[in-house]
C-alpha positions as CSV (number, residue, x, y, z in Angstrom):
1,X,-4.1,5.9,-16.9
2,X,-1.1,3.5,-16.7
3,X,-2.0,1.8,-19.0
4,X,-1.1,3.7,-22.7
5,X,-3.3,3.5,-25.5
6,X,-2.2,5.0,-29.0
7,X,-3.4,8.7,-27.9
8,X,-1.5,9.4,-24.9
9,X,1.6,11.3,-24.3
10,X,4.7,9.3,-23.1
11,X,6.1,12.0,-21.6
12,X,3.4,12.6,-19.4
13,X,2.3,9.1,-19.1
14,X,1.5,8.2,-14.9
15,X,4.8,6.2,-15.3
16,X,7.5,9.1,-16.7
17,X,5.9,11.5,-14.4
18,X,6.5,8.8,-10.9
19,X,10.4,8.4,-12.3
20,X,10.2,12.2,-12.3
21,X,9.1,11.9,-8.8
22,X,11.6,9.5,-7.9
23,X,14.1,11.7,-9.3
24,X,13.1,14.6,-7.0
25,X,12.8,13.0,-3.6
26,X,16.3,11.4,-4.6
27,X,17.4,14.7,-4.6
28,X,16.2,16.0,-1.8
29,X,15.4,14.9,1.7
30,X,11.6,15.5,1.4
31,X,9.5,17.8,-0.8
32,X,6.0,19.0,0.3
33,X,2.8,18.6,-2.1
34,X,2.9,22.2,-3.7
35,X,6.3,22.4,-4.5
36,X,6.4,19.0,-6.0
37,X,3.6,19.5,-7.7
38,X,5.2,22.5,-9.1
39,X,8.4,21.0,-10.1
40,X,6.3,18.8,-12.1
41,X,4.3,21.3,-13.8
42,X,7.8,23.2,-14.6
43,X,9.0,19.8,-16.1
44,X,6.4,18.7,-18.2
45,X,3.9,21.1,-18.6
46,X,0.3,21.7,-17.4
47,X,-0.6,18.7,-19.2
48,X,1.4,16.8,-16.5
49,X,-0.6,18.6,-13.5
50,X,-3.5,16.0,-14.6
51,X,-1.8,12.8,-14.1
52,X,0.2,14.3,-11.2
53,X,-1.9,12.7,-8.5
54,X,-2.3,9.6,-10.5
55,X,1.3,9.0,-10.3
56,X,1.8,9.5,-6.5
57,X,-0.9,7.3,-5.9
58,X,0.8,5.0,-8.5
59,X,4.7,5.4,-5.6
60,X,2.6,5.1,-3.1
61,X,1.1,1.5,-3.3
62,X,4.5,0.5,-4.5
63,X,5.7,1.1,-1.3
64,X,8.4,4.0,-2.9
65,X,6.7,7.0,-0.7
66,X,6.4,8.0,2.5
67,X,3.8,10.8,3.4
68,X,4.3,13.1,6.4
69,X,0.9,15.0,7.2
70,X,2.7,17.5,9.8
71,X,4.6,18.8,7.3
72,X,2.7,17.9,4.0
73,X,5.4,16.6,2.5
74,X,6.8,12.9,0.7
75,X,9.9,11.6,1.3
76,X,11.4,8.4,-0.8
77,X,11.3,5.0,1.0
78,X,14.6,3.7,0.3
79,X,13.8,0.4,2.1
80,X,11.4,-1.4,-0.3
């Protein structure tokens, strides 16, 4: 899915939605799953809702989130 091929979206491409992301837990301290999820959905569309997960697994193994399971919730890593 990172990789684009001639059919996909750019807007909702695994990339634009993890700056999306970015640009959320910038904002705020942390956000938990649902309402990120629907910030995302707002954004870009239900089309976006498929890629969603695709692009925090994307943050995560770049070392850009942190995931709380108390609370549900990411916060940005601000250190790598």
């Amino acid at each position: 899915m990172i990789k684009p091929d001639r059919h996909i979206n750019p807007d909702i491409s695994v990339i634009n939605i993890g700056a999306f992301i970015l640009k959320q837990l910038n904002a705020f301290y942390d956000i938990n799953y649902d309402d990120l999820l629907n910030k995302v959905v707002d954004n870009m569309g239900l089309e976006g809702k498929e890629n969603f997960p695709y692009a925090l697994s994307f943050l995560y193994l770049l070392g850009k989130l942190e995931y709380s399971e108390i609370t549900d919730s990411f916060r940005y890593n601000a250190t790598k």
